[in-house]
N, C-alpha and C positions, 0 to 999 in steps of 0.2 A: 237509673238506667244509663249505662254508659252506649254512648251514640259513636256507633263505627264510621270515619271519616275516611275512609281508605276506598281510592277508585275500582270500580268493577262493569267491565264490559263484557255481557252478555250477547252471542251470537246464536240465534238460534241453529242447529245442528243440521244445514238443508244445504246441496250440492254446489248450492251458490257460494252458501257460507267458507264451505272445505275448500270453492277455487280460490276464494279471497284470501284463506289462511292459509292456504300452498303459497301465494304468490307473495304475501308478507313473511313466512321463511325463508323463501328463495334469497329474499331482498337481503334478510338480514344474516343468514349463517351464509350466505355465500363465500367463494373465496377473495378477500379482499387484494386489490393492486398493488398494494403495499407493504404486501407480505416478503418478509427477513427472504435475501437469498440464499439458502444451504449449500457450502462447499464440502462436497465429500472425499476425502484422497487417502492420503498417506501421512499418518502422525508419528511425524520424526521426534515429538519428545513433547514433555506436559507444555504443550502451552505453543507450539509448532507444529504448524500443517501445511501440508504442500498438496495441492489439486490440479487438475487441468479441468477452466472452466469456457466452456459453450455456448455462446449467447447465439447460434444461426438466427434460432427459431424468432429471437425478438431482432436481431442485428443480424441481419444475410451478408452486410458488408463486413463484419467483423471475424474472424478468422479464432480459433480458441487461445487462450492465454493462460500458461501457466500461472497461477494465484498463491501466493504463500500469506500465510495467516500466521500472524504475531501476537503475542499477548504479551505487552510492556511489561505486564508487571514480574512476570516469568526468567521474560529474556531481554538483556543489555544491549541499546546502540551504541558504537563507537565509531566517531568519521574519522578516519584516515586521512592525511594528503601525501604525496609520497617525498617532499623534502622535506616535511616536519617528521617524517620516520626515516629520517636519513638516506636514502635512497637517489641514486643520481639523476635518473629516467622512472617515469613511469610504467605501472606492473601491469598487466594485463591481470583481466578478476581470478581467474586458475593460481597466479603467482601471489596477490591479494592474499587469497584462502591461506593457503600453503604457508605464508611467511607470518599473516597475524593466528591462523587457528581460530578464525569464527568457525561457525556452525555454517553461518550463511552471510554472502558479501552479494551487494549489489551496487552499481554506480551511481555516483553520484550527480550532482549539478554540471551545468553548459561549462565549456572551457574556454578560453583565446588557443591560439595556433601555437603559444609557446608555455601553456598551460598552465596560464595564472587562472584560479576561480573565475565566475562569471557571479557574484554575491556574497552576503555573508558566509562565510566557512568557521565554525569552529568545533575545535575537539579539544576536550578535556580542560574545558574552560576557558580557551585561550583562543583567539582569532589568530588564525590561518592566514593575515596580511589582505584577505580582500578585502572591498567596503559593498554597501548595501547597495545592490542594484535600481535602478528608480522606479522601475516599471513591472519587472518579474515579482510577482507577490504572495508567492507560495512559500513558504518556511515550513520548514522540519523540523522542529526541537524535542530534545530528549534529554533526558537526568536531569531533573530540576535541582537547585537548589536549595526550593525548597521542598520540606518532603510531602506537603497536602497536595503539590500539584501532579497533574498525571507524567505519566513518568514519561510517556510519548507523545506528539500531537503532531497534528497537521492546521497548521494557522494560514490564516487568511491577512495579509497584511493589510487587507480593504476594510476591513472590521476592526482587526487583533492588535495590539500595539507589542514594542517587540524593543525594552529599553537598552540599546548598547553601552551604558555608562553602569549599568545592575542587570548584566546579563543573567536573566530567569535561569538559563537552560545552559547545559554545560557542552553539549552536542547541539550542531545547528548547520543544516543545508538548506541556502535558499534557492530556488528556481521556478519556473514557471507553476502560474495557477491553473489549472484544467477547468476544473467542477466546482463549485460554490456550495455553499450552506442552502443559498436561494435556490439551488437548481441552474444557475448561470451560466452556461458555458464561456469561458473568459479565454479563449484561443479563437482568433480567426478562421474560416473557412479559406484556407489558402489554395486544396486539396494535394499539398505536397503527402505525401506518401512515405512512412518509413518505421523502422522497427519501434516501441517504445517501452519504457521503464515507468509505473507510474510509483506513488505512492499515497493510498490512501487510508483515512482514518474511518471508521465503521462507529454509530452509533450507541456499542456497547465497547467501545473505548480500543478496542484490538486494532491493530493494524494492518491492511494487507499489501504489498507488494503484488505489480503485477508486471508481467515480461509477454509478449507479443510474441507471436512463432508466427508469424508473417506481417509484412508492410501495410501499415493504415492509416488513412489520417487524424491526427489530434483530434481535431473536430469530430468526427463521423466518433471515435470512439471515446470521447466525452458525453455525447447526447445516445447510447448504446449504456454504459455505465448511469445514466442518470435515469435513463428508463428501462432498463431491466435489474440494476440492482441498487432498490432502493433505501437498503440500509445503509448504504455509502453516508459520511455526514457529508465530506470534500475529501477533494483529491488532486495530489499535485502532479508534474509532468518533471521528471529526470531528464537526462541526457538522452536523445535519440540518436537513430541511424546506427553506425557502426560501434555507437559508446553504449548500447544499452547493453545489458549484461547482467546476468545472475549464476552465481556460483553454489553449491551445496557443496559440504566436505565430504570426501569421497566417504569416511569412515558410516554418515549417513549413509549417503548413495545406496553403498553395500550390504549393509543394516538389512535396507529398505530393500533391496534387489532379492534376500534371500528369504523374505516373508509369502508367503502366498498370496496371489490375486495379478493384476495389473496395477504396472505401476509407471503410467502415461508419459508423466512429466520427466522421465530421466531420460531419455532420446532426446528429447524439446533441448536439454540443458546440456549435453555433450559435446566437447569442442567439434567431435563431426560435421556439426550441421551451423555453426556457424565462426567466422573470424576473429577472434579475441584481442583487439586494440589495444593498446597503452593507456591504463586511467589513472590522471592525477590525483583523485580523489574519489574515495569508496566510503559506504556505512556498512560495517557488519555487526552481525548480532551475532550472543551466546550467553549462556545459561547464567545465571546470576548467581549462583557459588562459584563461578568461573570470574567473574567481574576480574580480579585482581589482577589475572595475567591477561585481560582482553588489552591490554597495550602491549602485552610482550612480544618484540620482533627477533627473529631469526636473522640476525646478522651477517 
């Protein structure tokens, strides 16, 4: 006689029982707090989507943010500076677009007033003449050299080490850290107030870019991103105020303008509605059978 070892709890079938086993479903198929946040919008191409995302409901101080969602493996980063592309001044992100032919340019890292970097900078394996900053601890790096590693990340220099003698990654923007692995907010509550650029890594490895369409503080929307959208792993902070900036190529834009539906985020992005500064340094992405010409400049 084989002897069944397998637990078995018997409730008998009485009104008391049914509230007990209501209130233990509740418990466990509930919707959990830690559920993925879904961006719905407009897919500019496999592996590229642009949304305008919402957080009122969880963040009243936060104002919506156009979101664009990356997938490394898809699509190519390339940092620009604009004297390593010959250039004698800096381009504003429209001119950016236009001269290298991304799909999509956003700014990069803090600058000085005569527009040396403010941290590591490199593109295409080669440092951009800055050095490491001592205290900004967010890094970008893209293209590894080697091929097991991910092709995009958002590193934590609190944790992550980052060898400048066998530079890992061939692309590399450093600047401030927002959000942590831990949950940390690593910016002050200063409440200075101002447009922002962030970049962050997602837990299934994608990347999102996010651009602000009104004034907020670092802080306030660090701890907004850490509890309303908790697939975030960390997230860095770009250039704010007048340097944040995102471009889409018009050939998108139009693409996209003449699909059916609404399509939010292309007002948000129009020189209309806001001043397009001089960036000395930009990452744009594009399609990865394109890689080859993502350096080629219009002279």
């Amino acid at each position: 006689m084989v002897r069944d070892n397998s637990f078995h709890w018997s409730l008998p079938c009485t009104p008391v029982a049914r509230f007990v086993l209501g209130i233990i479903f509740v418990m466990f198929s509930g919707p959990s707090t830690t559920t993925a946040q879904i961006l719905t919008g407009d897919q500019l191409g496999d592996g590229l989507s642009i949304s305008v995302w919402n957080p009122h409901t969880q963040c009243p101080d936060v104002a919506p943010l156009v979101a664009v969602e990356i997938d490394p493996d898809r699509y190519r980063f390339t940092v620009h500076y604009y004297q390593q592309d010959g250039f004698s001044d800096p381009l504003d992100i429209r001119q950016w677009q236009e001269r290298t032919g991304h799909d999509l340019v956003f700014n990069a890292g803090l600058f000085r007033e005569n527009y040396a970097y403010l941290g590591l900078l490199y593109g295409n394996g080669q440092s951009l003449g800055s050095k490491r900053h001592a205290t900004w601890l967010g890094l970008f790096v893209a293209e590894p050299a080697e091929d097991h590693s991910r092709r995009a990340r958002v590193l934590d220099l609190t944790f992550d080490t980052f060898d400048e003698q066998h530079v890992p990654y061939r692309e590399v923007a450093q600047s401030l850290m927002l959000l942590d692995r831990t949950g940390k907010i690593r910016v002050r509550q200063t409440g200075k107030r101002a447009h922002q650029t962030l970049v962050a890594e997602q837990s299934n490895g994608h990347l999102l870019v996010f651009k602000t369409t009104e004034v907020v503080s670092l802080h306030v929307l660090g701890e907004c991103l850490r509890d309303a959208f908790p697939s975030l792993h960390q997230v860095m902070a770009m250039d704010g105020g007048s340097s944040s900036d995102v471009a889409v190529s018009p050939s998108l834009q139009q693409a996209t303008s003449e699909r059916a539906g609404l399509h939010t985020w292309i007002p948000l992005l129009e020189g209309s509605t806001t001043t397009h500064v001089g960036l000395p340094a930009v990452i744009g992405i594009s399609l990865r059978r394109k890689q080859a010409d993502a350096k080629t400049i219009d002279r």
